[in-house]
C-alpha positions in Angstrom: 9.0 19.1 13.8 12.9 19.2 13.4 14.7 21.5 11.1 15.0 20.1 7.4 12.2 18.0 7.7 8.7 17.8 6.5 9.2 18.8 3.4 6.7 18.1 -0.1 7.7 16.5 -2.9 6.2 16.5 -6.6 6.8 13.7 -9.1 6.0 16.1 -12.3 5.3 13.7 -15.3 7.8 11.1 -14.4 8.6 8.7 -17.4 11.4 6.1 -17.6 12.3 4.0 -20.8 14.7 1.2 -20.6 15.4 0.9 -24.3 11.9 0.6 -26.1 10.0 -0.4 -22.3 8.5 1.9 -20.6 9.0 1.1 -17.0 7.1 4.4 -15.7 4.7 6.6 -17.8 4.1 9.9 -17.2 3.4 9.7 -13.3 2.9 12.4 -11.3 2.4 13.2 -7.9 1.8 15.4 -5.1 3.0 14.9 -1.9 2.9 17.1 1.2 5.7 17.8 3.5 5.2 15.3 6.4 2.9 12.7 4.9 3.9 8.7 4.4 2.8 7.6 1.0 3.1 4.2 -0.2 3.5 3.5 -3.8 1.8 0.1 -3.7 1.4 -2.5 -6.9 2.7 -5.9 -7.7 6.1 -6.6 -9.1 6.9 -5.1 -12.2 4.3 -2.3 -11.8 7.3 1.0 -11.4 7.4 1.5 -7.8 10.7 1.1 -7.1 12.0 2.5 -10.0 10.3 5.7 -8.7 11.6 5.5 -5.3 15.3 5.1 -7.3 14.5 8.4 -9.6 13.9 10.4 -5.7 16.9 8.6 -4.4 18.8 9.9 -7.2 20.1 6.6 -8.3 18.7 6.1 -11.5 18.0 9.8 -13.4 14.5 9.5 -15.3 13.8 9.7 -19.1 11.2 12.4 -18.4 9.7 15.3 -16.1 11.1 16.6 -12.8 11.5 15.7 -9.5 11.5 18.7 -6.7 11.7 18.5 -2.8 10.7 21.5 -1.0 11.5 24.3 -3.6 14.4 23.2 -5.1 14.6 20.5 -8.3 16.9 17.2 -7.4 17.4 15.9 -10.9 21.1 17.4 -11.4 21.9 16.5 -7.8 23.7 13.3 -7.0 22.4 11.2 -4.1 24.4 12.5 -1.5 23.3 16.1 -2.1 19.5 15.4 -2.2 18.7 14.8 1.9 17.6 11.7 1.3 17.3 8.8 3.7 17.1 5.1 2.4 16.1 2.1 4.5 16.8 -1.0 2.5 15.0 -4.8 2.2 18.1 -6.0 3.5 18.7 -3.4 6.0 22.7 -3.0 4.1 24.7 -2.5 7.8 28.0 -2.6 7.5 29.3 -5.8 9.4 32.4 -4.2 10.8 30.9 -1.5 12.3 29.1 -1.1 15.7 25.8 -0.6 15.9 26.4 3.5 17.0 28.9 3.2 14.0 26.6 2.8 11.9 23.9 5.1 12.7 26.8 7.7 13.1 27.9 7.0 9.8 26.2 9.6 7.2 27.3 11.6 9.7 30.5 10.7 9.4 30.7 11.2 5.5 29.5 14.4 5.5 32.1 15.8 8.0 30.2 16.0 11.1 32.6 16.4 14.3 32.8 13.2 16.6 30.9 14.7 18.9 27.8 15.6 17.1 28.2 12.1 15.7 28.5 10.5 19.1 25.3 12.6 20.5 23.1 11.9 17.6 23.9 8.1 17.6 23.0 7.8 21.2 19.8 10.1 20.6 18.4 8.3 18.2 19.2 4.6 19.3 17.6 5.6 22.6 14.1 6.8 20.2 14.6 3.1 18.5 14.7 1.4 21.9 18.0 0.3 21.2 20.3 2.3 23.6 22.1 -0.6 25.2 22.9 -2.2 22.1 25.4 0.6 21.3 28.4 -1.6 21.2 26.9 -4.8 19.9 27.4 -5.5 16.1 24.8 -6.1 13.4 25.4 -9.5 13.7 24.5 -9.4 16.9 21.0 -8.7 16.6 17.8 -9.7 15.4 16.3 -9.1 12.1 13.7 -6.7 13.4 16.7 -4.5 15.6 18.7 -4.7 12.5 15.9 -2.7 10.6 15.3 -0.5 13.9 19.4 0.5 13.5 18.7 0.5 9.6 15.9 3.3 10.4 17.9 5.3 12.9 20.9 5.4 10.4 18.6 6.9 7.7 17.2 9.5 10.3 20.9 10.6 11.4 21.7 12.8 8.0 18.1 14.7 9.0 16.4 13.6 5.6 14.2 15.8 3.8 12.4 12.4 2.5 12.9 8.8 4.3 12.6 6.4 1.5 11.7 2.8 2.6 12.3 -0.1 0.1 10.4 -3.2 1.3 11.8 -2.9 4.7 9.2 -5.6 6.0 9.3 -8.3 3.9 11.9 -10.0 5.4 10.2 -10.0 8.7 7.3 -12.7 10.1 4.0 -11.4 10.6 4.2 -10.8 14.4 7.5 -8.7 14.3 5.9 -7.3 10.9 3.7 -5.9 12.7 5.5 -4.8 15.6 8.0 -2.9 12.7 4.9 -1.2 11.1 3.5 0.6 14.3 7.1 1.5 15.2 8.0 3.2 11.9 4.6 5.2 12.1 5.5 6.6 15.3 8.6 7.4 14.2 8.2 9.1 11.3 5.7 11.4 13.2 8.1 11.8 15.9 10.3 12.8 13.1 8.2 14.6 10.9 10.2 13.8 8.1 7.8 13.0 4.3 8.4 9.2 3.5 7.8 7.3 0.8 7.4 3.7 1.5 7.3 0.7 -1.5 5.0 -2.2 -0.8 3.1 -4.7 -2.8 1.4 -5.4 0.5 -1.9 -4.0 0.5 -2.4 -4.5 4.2 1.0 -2.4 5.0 0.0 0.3 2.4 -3.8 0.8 4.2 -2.6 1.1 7.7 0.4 2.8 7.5 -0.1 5.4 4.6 -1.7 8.5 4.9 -2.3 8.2 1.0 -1.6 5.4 -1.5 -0.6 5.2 -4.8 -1.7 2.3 -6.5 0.3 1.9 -10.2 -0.1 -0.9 -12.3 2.5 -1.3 -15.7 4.5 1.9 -14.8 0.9 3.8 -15.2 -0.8 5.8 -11.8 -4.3 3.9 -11.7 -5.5 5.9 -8.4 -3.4 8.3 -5.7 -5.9 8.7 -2.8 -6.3 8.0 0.8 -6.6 4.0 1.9 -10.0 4.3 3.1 -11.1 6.2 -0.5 -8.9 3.4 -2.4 -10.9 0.4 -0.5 -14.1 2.0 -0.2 -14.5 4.0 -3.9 -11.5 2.5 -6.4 -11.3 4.4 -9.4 -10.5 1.4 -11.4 -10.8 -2.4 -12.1 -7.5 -3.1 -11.1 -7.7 -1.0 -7.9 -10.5 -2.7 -6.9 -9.2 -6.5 -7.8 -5.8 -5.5 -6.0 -6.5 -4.0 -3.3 -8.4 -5.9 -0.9 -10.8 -9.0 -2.3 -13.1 -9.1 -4.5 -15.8 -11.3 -6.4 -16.0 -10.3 -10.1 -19.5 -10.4 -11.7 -20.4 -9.7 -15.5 -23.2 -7.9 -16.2 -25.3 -5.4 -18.1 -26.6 -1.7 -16.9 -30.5 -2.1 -17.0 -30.9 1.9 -15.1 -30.4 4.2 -13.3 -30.9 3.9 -9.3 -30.0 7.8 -8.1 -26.2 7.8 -7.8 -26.3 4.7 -8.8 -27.0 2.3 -11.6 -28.8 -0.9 -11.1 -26.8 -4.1 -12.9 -28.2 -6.9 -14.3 -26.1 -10.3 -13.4 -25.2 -12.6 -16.1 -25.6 -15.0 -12.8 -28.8 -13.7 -12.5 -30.5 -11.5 -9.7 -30.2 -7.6 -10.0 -27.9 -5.6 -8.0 -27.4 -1.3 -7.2 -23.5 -0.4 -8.0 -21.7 3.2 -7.4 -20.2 4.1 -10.4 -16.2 5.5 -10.4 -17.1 8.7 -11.7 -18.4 8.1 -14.8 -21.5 7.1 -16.7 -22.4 3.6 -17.6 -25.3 3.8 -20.3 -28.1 1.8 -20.1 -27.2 -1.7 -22.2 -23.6 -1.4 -21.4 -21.9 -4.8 -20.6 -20.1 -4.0 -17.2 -17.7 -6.3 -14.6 -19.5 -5.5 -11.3 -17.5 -6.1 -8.3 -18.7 -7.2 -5.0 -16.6 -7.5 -1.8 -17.0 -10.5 0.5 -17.8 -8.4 3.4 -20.7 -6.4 1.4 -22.3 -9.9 1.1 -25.0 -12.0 2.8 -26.4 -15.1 3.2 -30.2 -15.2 3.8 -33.1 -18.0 3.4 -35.7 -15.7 2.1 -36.1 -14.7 -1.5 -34.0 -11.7 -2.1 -30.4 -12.2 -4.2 -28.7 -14.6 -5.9 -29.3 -18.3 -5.7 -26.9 -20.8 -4.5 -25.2 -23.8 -2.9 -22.5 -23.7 -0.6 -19.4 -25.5 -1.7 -17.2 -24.7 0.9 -16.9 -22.8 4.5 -13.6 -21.9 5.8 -13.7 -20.3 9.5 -11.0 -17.8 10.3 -11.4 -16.7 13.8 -14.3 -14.0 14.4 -15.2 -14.5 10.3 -16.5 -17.5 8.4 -15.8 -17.5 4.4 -18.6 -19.7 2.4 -17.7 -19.8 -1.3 -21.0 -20.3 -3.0 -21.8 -21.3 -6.2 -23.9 -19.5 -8.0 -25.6 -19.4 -11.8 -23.6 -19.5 -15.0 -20.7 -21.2 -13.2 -19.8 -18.6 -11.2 -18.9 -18.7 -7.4 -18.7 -15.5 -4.5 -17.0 -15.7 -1.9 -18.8 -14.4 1.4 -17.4 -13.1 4.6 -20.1 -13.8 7.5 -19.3 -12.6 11.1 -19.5 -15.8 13.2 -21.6 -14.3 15.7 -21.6 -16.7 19.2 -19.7 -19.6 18.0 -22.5 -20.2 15.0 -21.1 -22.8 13.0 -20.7 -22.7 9.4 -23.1 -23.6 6.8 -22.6 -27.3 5.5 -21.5 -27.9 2.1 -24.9 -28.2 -0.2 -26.5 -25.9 2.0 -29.0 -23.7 -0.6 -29.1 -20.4 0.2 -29.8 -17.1 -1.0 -26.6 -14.1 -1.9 -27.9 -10.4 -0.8 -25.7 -7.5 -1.8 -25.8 -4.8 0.3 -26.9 -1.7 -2.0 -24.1 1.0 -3.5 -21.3 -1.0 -1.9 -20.5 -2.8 -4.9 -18.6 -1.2 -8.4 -18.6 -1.8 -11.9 -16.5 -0.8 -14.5 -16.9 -1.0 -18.3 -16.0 -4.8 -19.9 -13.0 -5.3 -21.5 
């Protein structure tokens, strides 16, 4: 790991008001030198007001921010060791592609030497060596973020902030970006902090995720403990799918608690760390890949109403009692075909995979 990187920082009790809105409440957050953390939530949620408040461009209303050992809030931007890759990548057009990666370098003083020899390091660690001379204009969207990310990596950051920096890309090249950044940030070593409302991007790149809803911190874990055990309702609904079920608590099942559906059929639910009482009215929610479709006589009755295929996996949406409708994921195992529209059938849950949560 390179000098003046890796370092933790701690979001203590961050607020933020614009006039009488409160864009972030009270969110805090621990994060260890080295690790990428996404801050992951849909528009309007505080994300990248936070990632402004690290950057130093917007000062919060409340609470602290500190890098390493050392408190940021009275420092301007330039003085915090902070790297910033933007959505729109922000090269200057004038400038040559070493130019630009030489050019926090270049602000802060650094001889022409060291700027030349750190441009030509790290444009040959973003596979971009022979495109030294080349403008941004020059290049395609997914070199522009590669000499975007290089740039941000020249000043040696303490923390590599990254705002969106995929969602200008297509999927393939999206992809390609992802794996690219992870290994460089290892290579680097440097903390980042990466803002997404992608959900995919957030569980394969992040070491842990913070999922925030309405400037609030609903869960701050790692991706396979925010998929697999969500904390909340909205975790659960927004990160990956899920079929919402009303209900009411009928027992206790060990761990467990065993849920009466309104749709009918009974089914055993983990609960997020808290009791749900016997006679409590509860949301349960079931993933399409925790699902089933049998012909015997355990589960939910139903009638397919639709099948889409999608490659290895087949999605029936079934209909079920009371209205309602599941959607379940089926390998298609062999080249099986998918189950006709009308097609009655039987929904099994797989027990303890599913949640509830107390109704609104």
């Amino acid at each position: 790991m390179r000098a003046g990187t890796g370092r933790s920082v701690v979001l203590d009790g961050i607020t933020h008001r614009y006039g009488e809105a409160v864009a972030v409440g009270n969110v805090t957050l621990d994060i260890r030198g080295g690790e990428l953390v996404s801050l992951l939530g849909p528009s309007g949620c505080g994300k990248t007001t936070l990632l402004r408040i690290v950057a130093g461009f917007l000062r919060q209303t409340e609470g602290r921010v500190i890098v390493g050992d050392a408190v940021m809030d009275d420092l301007p931007p330039s003085r915090r060791a902070v790297g910033i890759v933007f959505q729109n990548y922000a090269l200057f057009p004038h400038l040559s592609v070493a130019e630009n990666v030489a050019y926090g370098l270049a602000a802060r003083g650094a001889p022409r030497a060291e700027q030349e020899a750190e441009a030509e390091r790290l444009l040959g660690l973003v596979q971009l060596g022979a495109m030294a001379e080349r403008y941004p204009r020059q290049l395609s969207g997914g070199q522009q973020q590669r000499v975007a990310l290089a740039r941000a990596l020249a000043i040696r950051p303490a923390v590599l902030l990254l705002d969106e920096p995929f969602a200008a890309l297509d999927k393939n090249l999206r992809l390609d970006m992802q794996i690219e950044v992870k290994r460089l940030q290892r290579v680097a070593g440097v903390t980042t902090i990466l803002v997404t409302h992608d959900q995919e991007e957030a569980l394969s790149l992040s070491d842990r995720v913070a999922v925030l809803s309405q400037g609030r911190l609903e869960q701050f874990a790692a991706p396979t403990t925010i998929y697999d055990a969500p904390e909340s309702l909205f975790v659960n609904t927004f990160v990956g799918s899920a079929n919402t079920m009303p209900g009411r608590v009928v027992g206790q099942e060990g761990a467990g608690a065993r849920v009466a559906l309104d749709a009918g059929g009974e089914i055993v639910v983990r609960r997020p760390g808290r009791a749900l009482a016997p006679g409590a009215r509860v949301v349960a929610c079931l993933r399409p890949e925790h699902l089933r479709l049998t012909d015997g006589e355990e589960g939910i009755a139903g009638v397919v109403e639709m099948a889409l295929p999608l490659g290895p996996t087949v999605i029936h949406e079934v209909r079920v009692g009371a209205g309602g409708a599941l959607k379940v994921a089926e390998p298609r195992l062999g080249g099986a075909a998918a189950r006709p529209p009308g097609t009655a059938v039987r929904v099994a849950v797989a027990p303890g995979l599913a949640s509830a949560f107390p109704a609104a």
